[in-house]
LUMFIRO-413030 format. One record per residue (C-alpha): residue in three letters; x, y, z. Coordinates in nm, 4 decimals. Each point is the difference from the previous one (the first is absolute). Layout:
BEGIN
FINU   code         xx         yy         zz
FINU    ALA          X          Y          Z
...
END
This chain:
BEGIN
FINU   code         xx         yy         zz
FINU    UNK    -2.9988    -0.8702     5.3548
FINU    UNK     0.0022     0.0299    -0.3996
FINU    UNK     0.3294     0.1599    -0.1232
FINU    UNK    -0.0555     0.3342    -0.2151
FINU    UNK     0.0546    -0.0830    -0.3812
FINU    UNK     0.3566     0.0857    -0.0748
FINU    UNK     0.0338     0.3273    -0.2133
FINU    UNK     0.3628    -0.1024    -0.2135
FINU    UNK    -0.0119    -0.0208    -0.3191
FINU    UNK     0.0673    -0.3360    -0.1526
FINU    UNK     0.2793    -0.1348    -0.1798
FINU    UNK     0.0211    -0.2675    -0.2491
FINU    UNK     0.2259    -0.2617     0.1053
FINU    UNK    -0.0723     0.0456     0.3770
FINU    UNK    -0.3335     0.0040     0.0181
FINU    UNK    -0.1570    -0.1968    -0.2898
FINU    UNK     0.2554    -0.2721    -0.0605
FINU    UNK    -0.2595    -0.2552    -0.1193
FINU    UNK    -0.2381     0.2111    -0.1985
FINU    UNK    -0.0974     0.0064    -0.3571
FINU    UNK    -0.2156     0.2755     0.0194
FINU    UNK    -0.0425     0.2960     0.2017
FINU    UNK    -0.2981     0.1906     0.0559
FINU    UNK    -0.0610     0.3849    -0.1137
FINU    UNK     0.0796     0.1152     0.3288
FINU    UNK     0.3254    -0.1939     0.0559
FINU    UNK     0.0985     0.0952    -0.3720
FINU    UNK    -0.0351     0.3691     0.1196
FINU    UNK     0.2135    -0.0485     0.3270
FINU    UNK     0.2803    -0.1963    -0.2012
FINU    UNK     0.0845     0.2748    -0.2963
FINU    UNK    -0.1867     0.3274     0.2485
FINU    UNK    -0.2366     0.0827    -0.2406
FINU    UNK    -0.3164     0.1088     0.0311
FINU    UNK    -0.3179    -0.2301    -0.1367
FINU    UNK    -0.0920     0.2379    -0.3248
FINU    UNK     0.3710    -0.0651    -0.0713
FINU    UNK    -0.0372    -0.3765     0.0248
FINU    UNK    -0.3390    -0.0423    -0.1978
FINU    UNK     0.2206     0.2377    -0.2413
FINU    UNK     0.2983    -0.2445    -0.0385
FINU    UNK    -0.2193    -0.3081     0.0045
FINU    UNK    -0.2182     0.1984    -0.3330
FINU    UNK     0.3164     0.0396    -0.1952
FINU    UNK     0.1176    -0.3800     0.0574
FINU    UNK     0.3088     0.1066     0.2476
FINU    UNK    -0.1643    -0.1731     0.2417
FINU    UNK    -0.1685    -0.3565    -0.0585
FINU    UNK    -0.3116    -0.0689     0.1738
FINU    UNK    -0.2869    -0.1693     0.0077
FINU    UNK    -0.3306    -0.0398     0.1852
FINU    UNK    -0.1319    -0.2412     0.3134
FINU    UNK    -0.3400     0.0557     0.0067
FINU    UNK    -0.0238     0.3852     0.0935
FINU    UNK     0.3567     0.0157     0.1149
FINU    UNK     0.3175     0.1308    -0.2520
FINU    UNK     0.2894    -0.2251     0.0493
FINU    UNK     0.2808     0.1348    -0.1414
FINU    UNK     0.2979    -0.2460    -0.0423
FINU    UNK     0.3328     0.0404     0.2044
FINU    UNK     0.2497    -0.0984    -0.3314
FINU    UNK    -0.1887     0.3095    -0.1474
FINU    UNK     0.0736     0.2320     0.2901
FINU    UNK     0.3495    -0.1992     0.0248
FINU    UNK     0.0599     0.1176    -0.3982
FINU    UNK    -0.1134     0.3649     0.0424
FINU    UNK     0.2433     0.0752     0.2702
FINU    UNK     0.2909    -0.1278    -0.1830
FINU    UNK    -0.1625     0.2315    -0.3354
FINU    UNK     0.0228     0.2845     0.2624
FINU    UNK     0.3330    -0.0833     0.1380
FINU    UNK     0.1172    -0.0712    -0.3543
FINU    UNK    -0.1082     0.3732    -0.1394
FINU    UNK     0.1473     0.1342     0.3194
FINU    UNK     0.3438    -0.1384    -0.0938
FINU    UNK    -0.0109     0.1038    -0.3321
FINU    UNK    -0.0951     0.3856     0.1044
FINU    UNK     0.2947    -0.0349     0.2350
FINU    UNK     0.2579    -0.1606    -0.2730
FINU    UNK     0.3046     0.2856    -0.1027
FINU    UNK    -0.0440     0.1568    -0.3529
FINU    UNK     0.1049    -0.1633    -0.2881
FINU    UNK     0.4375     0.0028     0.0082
FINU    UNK    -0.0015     0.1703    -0.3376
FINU    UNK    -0.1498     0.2872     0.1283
FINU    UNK     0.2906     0.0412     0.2766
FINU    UNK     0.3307     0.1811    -0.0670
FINU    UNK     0.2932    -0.1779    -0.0536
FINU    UNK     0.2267    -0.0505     0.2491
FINU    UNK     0.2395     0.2769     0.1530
FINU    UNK    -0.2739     0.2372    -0.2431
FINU    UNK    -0.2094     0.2072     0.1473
FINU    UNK    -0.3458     0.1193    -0.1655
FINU    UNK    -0.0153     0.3666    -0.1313
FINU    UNK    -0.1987     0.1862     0.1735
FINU    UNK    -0.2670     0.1997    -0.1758
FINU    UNK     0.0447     0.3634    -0.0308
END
């Protein structure tokens, strides 16, 4: 008997060690985006694609590259203010009135 198609969500290095290109579908899975997003990111150039006949193809390096942009801006959000801003040491900040 025919096993049920699995329902997990694909990840890069796991499941598509070989690839080159993934299709709009897997692209979607990978980042969990919907496919207006995708069409979206491949318009703007974030995402480089190209077409097989009637299918998108969207390139894994591409996807690969946007997730490190994301992680990237992430870190910077995440990064403490700038040291010049902070008191000195054993000084405290006034406090406004």
């Amino acid at each position: 008997m025919p096993q049920p198609a699995s329902t997990s969500i694909p990840e890069l290095e796991t499941d598509f060690p070989d690839l080159q290109s993934l299709t709009v579908a897997e692209t979607r899975g990978i980042l969990r985006i919907g496919n207006t997003r995708v069409y979206e990111l491949v318009g703007t150039g974030e995402l480089e694609s190209y077409k097989e006949g009637r299918a998108r193809r969207i390139t894994l390096r591409s996807v690969r590259q946007h997730r490190a942009r994301l992680l990237a801006e992430a870190a910077e959000r995440c990064e403490p203010e700038h040291e010049a801003t902070a008191a000195p040491p054993g000084r405290a900040h006034k406090q406004a009135a």
